[in-house]
C-alpha positions as CSV (number, residue, x, y, z in Angstrom):
1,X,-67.7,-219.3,25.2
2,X,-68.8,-222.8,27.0
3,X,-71.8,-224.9,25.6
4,X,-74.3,-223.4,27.7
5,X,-73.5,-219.7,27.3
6,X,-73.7,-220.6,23.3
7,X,-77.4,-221.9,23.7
8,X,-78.3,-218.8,25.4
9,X,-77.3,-216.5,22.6
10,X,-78.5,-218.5,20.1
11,X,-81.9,-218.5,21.6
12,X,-81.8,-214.9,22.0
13,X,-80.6,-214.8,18.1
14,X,-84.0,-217.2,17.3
15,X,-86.1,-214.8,19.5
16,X,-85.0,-211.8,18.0
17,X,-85.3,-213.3,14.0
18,X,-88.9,-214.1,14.8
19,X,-90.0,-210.8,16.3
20,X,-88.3,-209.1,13.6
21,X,-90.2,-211.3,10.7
22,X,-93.5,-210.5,12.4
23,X,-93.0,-206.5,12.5
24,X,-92.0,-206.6,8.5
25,X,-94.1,-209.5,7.0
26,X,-97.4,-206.8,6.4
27,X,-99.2,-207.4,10.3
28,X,-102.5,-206.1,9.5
29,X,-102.7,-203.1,12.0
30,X,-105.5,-200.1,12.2
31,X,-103.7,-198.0,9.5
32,X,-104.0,-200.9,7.1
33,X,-107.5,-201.8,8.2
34,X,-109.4,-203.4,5.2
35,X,-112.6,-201.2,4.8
36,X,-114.7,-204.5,3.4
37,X,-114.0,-206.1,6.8
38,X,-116.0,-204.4,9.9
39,X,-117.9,-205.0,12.9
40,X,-120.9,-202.9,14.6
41,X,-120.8,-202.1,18.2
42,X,-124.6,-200.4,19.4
43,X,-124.1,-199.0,23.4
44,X,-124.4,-196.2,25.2
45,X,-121.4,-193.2,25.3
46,X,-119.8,-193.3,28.2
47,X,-116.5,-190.7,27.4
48,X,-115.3,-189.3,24.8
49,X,-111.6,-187.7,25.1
50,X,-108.5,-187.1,23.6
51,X,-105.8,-189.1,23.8
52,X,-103.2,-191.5,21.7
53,X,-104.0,-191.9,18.9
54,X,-106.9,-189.6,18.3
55,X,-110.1,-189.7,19.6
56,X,-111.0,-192.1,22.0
57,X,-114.3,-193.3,22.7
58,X,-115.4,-195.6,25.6
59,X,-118.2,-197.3,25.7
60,X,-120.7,-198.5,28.7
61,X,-120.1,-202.0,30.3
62,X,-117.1,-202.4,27.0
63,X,-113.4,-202.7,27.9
64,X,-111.7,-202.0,24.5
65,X,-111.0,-198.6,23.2
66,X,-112.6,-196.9,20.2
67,X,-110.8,-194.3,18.5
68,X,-110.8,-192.0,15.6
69,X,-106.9,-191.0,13.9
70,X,-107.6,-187.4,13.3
71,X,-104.9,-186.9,11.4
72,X,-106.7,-187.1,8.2
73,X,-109.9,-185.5,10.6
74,X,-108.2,-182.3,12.1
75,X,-111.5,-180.7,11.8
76,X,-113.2,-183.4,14.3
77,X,-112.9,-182.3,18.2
78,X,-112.9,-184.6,21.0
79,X,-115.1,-181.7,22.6
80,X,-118.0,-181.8,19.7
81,X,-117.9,-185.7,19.4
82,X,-118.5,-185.8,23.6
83,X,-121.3,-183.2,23.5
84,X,-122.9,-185.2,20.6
85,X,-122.5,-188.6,22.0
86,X,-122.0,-189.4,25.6
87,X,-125.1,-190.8,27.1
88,X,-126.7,-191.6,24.1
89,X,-127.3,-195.2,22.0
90,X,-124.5,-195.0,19.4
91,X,-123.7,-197.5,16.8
92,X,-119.4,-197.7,16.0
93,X,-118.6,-199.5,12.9
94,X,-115.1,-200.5,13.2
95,X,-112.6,-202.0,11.3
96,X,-112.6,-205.9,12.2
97,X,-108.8,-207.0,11.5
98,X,-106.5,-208.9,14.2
99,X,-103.0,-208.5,14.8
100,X,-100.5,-210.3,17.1
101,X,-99.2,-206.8,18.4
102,X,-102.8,-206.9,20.0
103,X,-104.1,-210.7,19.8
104,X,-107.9,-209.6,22.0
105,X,-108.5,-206.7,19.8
106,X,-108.5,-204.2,22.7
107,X,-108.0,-200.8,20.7
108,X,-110.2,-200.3,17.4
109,X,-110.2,-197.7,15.4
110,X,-113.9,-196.2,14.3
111,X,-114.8,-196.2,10.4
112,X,-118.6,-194.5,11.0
113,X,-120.7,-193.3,13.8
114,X,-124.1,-193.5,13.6
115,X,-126.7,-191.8,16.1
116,X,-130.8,-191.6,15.7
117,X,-129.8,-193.3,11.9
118,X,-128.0,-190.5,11.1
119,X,-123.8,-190.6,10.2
120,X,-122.0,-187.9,12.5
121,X,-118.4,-189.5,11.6
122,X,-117.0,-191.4,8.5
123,X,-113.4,-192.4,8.0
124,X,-114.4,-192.7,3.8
């Protein structure tokens, strides 16, 4: 193997240690959200529609993705959340953790909904 081929793999080696430390050193993620930390997003409905990984919820004039794992919430439909919801003012309290697997926070998952100061949904 010459010199430069060596440098190659090496870097590759480097690249692949790093990732691998990063997936198995504890990233905070959605399913280990910390329920102390959260954020409250107030807008209007816009969709509400199954998808990966539950329930996803967009918002009017907001980019990310809102969504609720129904996997503990198999009794929650896509359906009754959309009939409920779309159009109207609603408050999302989501869990407020970053990871580097998504460094703009672009997917959060939902901990409440509120509507007219009434909770629909909680995660708790």
């Amino acid at each position: 193997m010459t010199k430069r081929n060596s440098k190659g793999v090496a870097g590759l080696v480097l690249a692949a240690v790093i990732v691998g430390a990063l997936l198995i050193s504890g990233i905070p993620g959605s399913r280990k959200a910390s329920h102390e930390k959260h954020a409250v997003r107030t807008a209007t409905v816009e969709e509400v529609k199954e998808g990966s990984p539950g329930i996803i919820i967009h918002l009017k004039n907001d980019p990310k993705i809102y969504f609720i794992n129904t996997k503990h919430h198999q009794q929650l439909t896509a359906a009754h959340l959309q009939q409920q919801l779309t159009g109207k003012e609603t408050q999302l309290v989501v869990a407020d953790n970053w990871s580097p697997l998504d460094p703009f926070s672009s997917m959060q998952e939902i901990e409440a909904i509120e509507l007219d100061h009434h909770t629909i949904y909680s995660a708790h």
